[in-house]
N, C-alpha and C positions, 0 to 999 in steps of 0.2 A: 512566562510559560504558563503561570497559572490561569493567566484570562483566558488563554488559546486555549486552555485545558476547557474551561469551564463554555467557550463557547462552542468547542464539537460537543459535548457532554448535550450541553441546550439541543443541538441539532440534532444529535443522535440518539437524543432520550437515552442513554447509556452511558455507565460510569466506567473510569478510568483510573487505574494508579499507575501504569507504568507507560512512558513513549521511548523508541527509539529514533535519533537524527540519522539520518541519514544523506552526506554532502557527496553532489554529482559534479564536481569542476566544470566537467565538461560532457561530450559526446562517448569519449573514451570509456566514462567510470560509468559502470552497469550493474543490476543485479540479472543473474542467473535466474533459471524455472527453480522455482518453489513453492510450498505451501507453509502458511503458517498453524500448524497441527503438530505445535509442541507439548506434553500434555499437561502442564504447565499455565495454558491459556484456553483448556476446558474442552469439551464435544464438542461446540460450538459458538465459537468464538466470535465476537464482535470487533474488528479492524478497522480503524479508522483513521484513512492514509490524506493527510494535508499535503497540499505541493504549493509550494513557497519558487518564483521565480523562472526559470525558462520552461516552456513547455516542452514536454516530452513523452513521444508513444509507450505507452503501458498494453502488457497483452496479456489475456489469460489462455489457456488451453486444457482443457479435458484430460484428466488422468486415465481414462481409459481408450479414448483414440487423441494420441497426440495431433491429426491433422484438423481437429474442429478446434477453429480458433478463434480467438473474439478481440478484437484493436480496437481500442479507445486514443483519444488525448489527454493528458491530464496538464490542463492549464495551470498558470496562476493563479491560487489562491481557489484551488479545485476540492473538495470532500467527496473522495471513495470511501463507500462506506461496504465491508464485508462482509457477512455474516451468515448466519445457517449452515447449510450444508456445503458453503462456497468452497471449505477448507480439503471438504474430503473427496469432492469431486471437479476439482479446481488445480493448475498450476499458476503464477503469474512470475511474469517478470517486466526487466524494466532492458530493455535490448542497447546495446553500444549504437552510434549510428556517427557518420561519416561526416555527416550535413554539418556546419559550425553552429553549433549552440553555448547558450550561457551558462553559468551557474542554476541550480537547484539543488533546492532543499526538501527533504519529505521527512515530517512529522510523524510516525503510525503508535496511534493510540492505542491502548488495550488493559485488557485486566487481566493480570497474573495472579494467579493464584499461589497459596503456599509461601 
């Protein structure tokens, strides 16, 4: 875990003490809209999402018109990196989908504070 720490760090010219795992079995296991703007991880946080193994659509959407919305893929071995003001004017999730997929893993880097 330390080298994957120390090689987003390189990427993202930004330091890291804390990641959470987070394991998708399948299609089924999803995360819900939200932002990460705990206050905890500061005004403006740097997020730094690894995805380890099946590809799967990630969406953000506009906190103040939920219908502008922006669909990426986040492959294997993919680095989203979030930062700025994404937190405050930003939702994301990771949506359930039907289609047969494999396992994935996502890494999300960050600095907590306190």
């Amino acid at each position: 875990m330390h080298a994957i720490r120390q090689r987003v760090e390189d990427l993202t010219g930004t330091s890291f003490n804390g990641v959470l795992l987070n394991l998708y079995r399948d299609g089924r296991d999803s995360m819900g809209w939200h932002s990460d703007d705990e206050p905890e991880l500061g005004r403006k946080p740097v997020i730094a999402s690894l995805s380890l193994g099946a590809p799967r659509r990630f969406v953000f959407r506009a906190l103040k018109n939920h219908a502008h919305k922006f669909r990426l893929i986040l492959n294997h071995d993919s680095l989203l990196i979030m930062s700025g003001e994404t937190q405050s004017h930003w939702q994301h999730a990771l949506p359930k989908t039907t289609k047969p997929v494999a396992t994935r893993i996502n890494l999300t880097f960050r600095w907590v504070y306190g």
